[in-house]
C-alpha positions as CSV (number, residue, x, y, z in Angstrom):
1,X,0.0,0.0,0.0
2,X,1.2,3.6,-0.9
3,X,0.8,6.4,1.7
4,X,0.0,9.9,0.9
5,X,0.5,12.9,3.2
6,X,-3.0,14.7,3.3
7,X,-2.9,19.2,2.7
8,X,-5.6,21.5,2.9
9,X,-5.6,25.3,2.3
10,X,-7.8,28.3,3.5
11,X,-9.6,27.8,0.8
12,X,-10.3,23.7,3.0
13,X,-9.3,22.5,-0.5
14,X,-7.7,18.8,-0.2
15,X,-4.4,17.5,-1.7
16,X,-2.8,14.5,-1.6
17,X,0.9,14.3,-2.0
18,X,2.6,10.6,-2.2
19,X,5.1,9.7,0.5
20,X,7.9,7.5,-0.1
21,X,10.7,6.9,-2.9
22,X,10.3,9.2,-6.2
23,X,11.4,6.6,-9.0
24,X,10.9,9.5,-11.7
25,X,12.8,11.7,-9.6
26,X,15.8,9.1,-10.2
27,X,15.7,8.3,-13.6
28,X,14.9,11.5,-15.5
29,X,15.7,14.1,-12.3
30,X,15.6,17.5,-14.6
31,X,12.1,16.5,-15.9
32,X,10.8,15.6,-12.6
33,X,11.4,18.8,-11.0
34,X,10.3,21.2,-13.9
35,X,7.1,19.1,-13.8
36,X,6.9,20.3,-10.1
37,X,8.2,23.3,-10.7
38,X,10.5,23.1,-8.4
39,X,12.8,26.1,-9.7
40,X,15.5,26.8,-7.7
41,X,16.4,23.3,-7.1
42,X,16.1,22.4,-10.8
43,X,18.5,26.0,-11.1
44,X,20.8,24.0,-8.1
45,X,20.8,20.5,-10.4
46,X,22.0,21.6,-13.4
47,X,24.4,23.5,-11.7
48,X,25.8,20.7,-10.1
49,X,25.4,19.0,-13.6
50,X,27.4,21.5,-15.2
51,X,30.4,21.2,-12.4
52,X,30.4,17.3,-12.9
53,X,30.8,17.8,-16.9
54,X,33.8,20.0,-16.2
55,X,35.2,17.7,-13.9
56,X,34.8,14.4,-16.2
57,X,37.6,16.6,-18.6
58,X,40.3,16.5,-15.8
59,X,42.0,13.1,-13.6
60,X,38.9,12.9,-11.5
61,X,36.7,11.8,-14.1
62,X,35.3,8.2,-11.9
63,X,35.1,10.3,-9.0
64,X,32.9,13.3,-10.6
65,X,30.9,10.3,-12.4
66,X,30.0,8.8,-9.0
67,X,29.4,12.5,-7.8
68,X,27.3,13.2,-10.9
69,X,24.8,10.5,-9.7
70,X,24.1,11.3,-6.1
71,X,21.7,14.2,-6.7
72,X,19.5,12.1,-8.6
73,X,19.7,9.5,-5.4
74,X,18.6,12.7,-3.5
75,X,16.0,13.4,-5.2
76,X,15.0,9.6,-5.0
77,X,15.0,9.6,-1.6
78,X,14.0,13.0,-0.6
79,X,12.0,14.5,-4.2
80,X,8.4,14.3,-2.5
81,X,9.8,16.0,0.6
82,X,10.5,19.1,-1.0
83,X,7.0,18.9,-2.8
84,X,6.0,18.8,0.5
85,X,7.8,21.7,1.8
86,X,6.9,23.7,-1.2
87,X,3.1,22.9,-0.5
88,X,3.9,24.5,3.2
89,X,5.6,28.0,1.7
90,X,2.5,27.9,-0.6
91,X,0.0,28.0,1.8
92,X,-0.9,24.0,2.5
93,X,-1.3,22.3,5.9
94,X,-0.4,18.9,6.5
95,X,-3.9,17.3,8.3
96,X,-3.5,13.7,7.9
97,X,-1.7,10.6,6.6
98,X,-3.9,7.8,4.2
99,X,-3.2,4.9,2.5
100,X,-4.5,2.9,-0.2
101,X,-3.6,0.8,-3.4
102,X,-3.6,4.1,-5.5
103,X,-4.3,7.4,-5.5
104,X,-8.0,7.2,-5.2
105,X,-8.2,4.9,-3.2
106,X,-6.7,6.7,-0.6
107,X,-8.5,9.7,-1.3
108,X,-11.9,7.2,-0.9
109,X,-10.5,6.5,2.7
110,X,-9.5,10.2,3.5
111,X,-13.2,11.5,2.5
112,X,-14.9,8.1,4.1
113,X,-13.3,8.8,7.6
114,X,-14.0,12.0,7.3
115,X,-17.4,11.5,6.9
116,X,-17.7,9.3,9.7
117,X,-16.8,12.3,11.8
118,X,-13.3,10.3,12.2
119,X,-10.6,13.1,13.4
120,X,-9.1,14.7,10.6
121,X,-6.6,17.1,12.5
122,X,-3.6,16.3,13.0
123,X,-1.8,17.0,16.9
124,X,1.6,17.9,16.9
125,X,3.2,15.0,19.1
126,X,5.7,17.4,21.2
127,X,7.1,21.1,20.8
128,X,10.5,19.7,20.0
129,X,11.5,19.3,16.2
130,X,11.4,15.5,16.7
131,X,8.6,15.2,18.2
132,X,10.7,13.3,21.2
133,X,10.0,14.7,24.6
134,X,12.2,14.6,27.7
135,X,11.7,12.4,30.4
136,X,9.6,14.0,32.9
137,X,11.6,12.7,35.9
138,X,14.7,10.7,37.1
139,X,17.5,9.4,35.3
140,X,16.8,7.3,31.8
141,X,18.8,5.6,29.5
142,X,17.8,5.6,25.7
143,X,14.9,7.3,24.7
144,X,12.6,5.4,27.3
145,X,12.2,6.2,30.7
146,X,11.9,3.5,33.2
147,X,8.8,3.9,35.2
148,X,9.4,1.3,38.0
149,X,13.1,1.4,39.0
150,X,14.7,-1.6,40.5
């Protein structure tokens, strides 16, 4: 099952944005982020491209191959995250997280629970960036507090 991150705007319009690995993003990279006009890092890519070309003429031609291939990993691995991101600046709120076989699917599910009066608001889980929060007493070891000390 594929998992989609669910946005709203003031305007309470819905948009569902695909989590996970961008395989498009990997193989054709330029393409990918012009089609989500994602500007300024397409602008930082080809850049990078262009400083790998000029490297391939000098001795550290394998080494600027290998280099030339990790921003397309990046964007593998990271690609929806700046959608995301981009969403934010743009006015979108993250309210949810669905799931579903496809696309519509998941949108079926979103707009079924939501129907149901199922909570569609999402809590932050702590103040902290990582959504981690401190122990609230005694020594701990780890993430995980112990509650009953021996």
């Amino acid at each position: 099952m594929l998992s989609y991150t669910v946005h709203e705007n003031e305007n309470r319009e819905i948009r569902l944005l695909p989590d996970g690995r961008a395989v498009m993003a990997l193989i054709v990279p330029p393409l990918w982020l012009a089609w989500h006009r994602l500007w300024w890092a397409l602008a930082v890519y080809l850049a990078l491209m262009a400083a790998a070309y000029l490297f391939v003429w000098t001795t550290l031609a394998p080494a600027a191959i290998f280099l030339s291939t990790l921003p397309g990993l990046y964007l593998f691995l990271e690609g929806h995250e700046l959608v995301r991101q981009k969403a934010a600046r743009l006015g979108w709120r993250e309210i949810g997280l669905v799931s579903g076989g496809d696309i519509e699917e998941a949108e079926q599910r979103y707009f079924d629970a939501r129907q149901e009066g199922g909570r569609h608001e999402m809590q932050p889980a702590a103040s902290s960036p990582t959504g981690l929060r401190p122990a609230s007493s005694g020594e701990s070891i780890g993430l995980f507090a112990e509650d009953d000390p021996r």
